[in-house]
C-alpha atoms as one frame of an Amber mdcrd trajectory, in Angstrom:
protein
 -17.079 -18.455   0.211 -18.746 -16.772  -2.551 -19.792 -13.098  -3.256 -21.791
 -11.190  -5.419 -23.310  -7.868  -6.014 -26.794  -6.788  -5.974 -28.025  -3.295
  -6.498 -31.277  -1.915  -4.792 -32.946   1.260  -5.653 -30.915   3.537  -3.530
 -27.837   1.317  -2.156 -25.211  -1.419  -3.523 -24.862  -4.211  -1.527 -22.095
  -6.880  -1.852 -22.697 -10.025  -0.632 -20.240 -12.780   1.202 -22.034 -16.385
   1.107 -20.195 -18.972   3.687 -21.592 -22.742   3.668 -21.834 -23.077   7.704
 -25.496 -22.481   9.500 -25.747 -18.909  10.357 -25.658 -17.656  13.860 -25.761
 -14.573  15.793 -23.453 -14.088  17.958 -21.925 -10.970  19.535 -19.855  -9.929
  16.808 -22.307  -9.075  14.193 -24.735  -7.678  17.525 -21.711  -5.471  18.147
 -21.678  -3.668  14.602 -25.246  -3.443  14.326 -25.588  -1.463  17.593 -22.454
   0.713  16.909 -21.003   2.768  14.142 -17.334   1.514  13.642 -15.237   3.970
  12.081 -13.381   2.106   8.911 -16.112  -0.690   8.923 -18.253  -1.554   6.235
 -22.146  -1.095   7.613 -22.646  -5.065   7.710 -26.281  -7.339   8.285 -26.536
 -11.366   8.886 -28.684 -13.947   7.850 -29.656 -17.343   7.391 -30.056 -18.523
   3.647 -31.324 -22.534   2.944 -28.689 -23.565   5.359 -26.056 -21.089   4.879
 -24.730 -17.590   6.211 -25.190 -14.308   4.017 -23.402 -11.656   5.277 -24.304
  -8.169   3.445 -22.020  -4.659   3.337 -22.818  -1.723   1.840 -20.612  -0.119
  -1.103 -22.765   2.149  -2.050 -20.261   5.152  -3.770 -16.879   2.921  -2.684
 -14.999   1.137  -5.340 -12.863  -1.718  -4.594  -8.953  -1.652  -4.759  -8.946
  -4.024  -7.011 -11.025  -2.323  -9.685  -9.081   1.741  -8.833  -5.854  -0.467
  -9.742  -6.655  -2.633 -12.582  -5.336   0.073 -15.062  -3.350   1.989 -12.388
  -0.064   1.694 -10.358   0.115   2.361  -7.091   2.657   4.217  -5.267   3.823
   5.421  -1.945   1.289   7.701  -0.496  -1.316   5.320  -1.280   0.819   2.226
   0.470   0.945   4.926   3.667  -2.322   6.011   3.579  -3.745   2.591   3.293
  -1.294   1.345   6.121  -2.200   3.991   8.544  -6.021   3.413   8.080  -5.804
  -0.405   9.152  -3.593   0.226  12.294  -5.961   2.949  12.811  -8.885   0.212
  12.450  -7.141  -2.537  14.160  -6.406  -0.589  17.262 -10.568   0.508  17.007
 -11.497  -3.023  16.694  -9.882  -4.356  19.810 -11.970  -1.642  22.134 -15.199
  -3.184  20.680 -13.689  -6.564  21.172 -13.536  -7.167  17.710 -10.771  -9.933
  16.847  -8.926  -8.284  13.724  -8.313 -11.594  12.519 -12.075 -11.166  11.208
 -10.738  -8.566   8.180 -11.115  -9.580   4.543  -7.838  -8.183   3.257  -8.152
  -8.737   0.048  -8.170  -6.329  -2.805 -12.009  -7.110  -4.072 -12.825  -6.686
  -0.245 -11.299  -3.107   0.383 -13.274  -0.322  -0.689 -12.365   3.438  -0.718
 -14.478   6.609  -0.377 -13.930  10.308   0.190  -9.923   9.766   0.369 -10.588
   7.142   2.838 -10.566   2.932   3.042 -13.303   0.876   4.712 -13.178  -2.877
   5.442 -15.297  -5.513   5.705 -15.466  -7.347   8.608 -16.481 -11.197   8.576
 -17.850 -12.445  12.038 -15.969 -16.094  12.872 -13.074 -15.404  10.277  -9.768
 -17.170  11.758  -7.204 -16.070   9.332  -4.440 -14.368  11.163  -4.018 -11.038
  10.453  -0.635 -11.166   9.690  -0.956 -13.933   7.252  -3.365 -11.658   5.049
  -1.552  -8.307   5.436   1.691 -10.333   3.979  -0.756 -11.186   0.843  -1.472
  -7.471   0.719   2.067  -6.470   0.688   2.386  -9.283  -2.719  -0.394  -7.273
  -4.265   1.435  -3.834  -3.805   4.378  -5.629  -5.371   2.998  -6.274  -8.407
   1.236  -3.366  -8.757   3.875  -0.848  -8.001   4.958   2.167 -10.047   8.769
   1.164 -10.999  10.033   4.286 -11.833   8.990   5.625  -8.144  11.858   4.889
  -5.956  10.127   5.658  -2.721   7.743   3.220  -3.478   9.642   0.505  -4.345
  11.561   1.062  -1.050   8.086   1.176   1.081   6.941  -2.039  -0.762  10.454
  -4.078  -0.141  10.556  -2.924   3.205   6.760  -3.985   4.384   7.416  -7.179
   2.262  10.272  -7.855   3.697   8.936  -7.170   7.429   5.541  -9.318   6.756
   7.758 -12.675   5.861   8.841 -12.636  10.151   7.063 -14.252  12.613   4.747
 -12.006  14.535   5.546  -9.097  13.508   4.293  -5.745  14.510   2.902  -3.305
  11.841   2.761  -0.414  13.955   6.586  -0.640  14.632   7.268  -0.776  11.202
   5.648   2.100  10.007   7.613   4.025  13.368  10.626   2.480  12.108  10.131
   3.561   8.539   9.078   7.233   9.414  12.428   7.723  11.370  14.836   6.116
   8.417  12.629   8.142   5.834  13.335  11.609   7.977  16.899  10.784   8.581
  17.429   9.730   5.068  15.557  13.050   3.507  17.574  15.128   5.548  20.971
  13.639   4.407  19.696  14.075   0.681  18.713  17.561   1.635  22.311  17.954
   2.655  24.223  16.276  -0.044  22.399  18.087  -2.738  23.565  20.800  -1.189
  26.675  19.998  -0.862  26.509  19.069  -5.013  24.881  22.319  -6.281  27.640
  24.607  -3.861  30.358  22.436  -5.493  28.745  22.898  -9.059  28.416  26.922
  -9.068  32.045  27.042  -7.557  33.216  25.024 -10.433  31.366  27.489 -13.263
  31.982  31.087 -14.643  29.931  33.163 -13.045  28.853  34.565 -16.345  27.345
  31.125 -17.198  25.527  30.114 -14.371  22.030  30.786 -15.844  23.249  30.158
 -19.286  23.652  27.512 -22.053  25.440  27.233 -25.286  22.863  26.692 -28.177
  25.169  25.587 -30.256  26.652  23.139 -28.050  23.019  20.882 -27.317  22.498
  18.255 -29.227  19.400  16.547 -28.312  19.871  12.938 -27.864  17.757  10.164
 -30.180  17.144   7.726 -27.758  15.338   9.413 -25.004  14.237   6.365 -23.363
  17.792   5.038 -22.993  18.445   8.379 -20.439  15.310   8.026 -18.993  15.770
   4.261 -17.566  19.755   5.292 -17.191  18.517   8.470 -15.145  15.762   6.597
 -12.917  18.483   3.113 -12.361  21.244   5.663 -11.207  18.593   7.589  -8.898
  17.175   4.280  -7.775  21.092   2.493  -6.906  22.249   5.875  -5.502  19.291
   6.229  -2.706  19.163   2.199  -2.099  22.891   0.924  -2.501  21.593  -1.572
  -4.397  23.685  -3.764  -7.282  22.702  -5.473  -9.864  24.518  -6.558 -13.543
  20.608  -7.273 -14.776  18.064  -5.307 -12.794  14.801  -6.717 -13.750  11.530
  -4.705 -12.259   9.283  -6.581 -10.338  11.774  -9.256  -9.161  12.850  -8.707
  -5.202  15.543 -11.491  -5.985  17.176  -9.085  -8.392  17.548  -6.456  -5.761
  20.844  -6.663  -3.190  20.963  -3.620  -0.724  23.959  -3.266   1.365  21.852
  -2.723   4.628  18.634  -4.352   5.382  17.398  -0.647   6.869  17.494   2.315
   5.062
């Protein structure tokens, strides 16, 4: 397969060369006649042999160029998440196989606070298979000092290395840990700030000793202290070395949240 980009006078088109004789069958007669929401408008030809299949970027940019200098963290996991079970389920009432979904990061584009996919007619890569290279990418290009993030990641990691799994369960699976677990932070930060103002002079609840601060040297000792206690305290995990970016570093004491 081999791709390149070729700009018109008023569009961008990228294009997806495959060695096999082009044919038209109904899959690429089912996008041209309809407007699939989350699909990448998409023609077919024959080349000196070969297939050309053609999608229009035109304003997108791929998620592999938005993260090249970026990190990405939790609400753009979600949102991407929720936009391909979103297109999945839309795919299968066109009788669209979903296997047919470049998921790769050069083949993912994202407009208006939205993601669009290409689709490639006679693609047989499972689904599942791709989604679990996805999850590799979001791995290494997580924000580390976003514990949320690191949790999503793990957990959709984790999930994609089963047989068969089900995406859509996971996400419902994750949104009921992640509400149970917010409220019990809710109510043991309560818990700490009642037990803190009972435990100070009430004359020196909004107050601080000048005297008394000493601002510390090393502030970027605290910060990585701060963010490894925040991170072990939320995910149970233990670690003598914790090395970022390593899931073999990382031992929780439930498999769930």
């Amino acid at each position: 397969m081999k791709t390149g980009y070729e700009k018109e006078l008023n569009r961008v088109l990228l294009h997806v060369d495959l060695s096999k004789l082009y044919e038209e069958d109904y899959q690429i007669h089912m996008m041209k006649e309809n407007k699939i929401s989350g699909l990448l408008e998409v023609t077919g030809c024959g080349i000196n042999g070969k297939s050309r299949y053609s999608y229009v970027v035109t304003g997108m940019v791929s998620m592999k160029t938005m993260f090249e200098t970026s990190v990405i963290r939790k609400d753009d996991m979600l949102i991407f998440v929720n936009r391909l079970i979103e297109v999945v389920k839309l795919l299968g009432s066109y009788m669209l196989n979903p296997d047919g979904l470049l998921l790769y990061p050069e083949f993912v584009f994202f407009r208006e606070d939205n993601w669009f996919f290409c689709y490639l007619p006679g693609r047989r890569k499972p689904l599942g298979e791709a989604f679990h290279i996805m999850t590799e990418y979001f791995v290494k290009k997580l924000d580390y000092e976003e514990v949320e993030g690191i949790l999503l990641a793990y957990e959709l990691h984790k999930a994609t290395l089963q047989e068969n799994y089900d995406l859509e369960r996971i996400m419902n699976e994750y949104r009921i840990h992640e509400k149970k677990r917010r409220g019990s932070e809710v109510s043991e930060t309560n818990e700490e700030m009642k037990e803190e103002q009972e435990g100070l002079p009430e004359e020196n609840i909004f107050s601080i000793n000048e005297e008394e601060y000493e601002p510390s040297g090393d502030s970027e000792t605290i910060r990585e202290m701060g963010a490894w206690r925040n991170f072990r305290k939320r995910t149970g995990a233990k670690s003598k070395k914790l090395r970022w970016g390593s899931w073999k570093d990382l031992i929780t004491e439930e498999d769930t949240y």
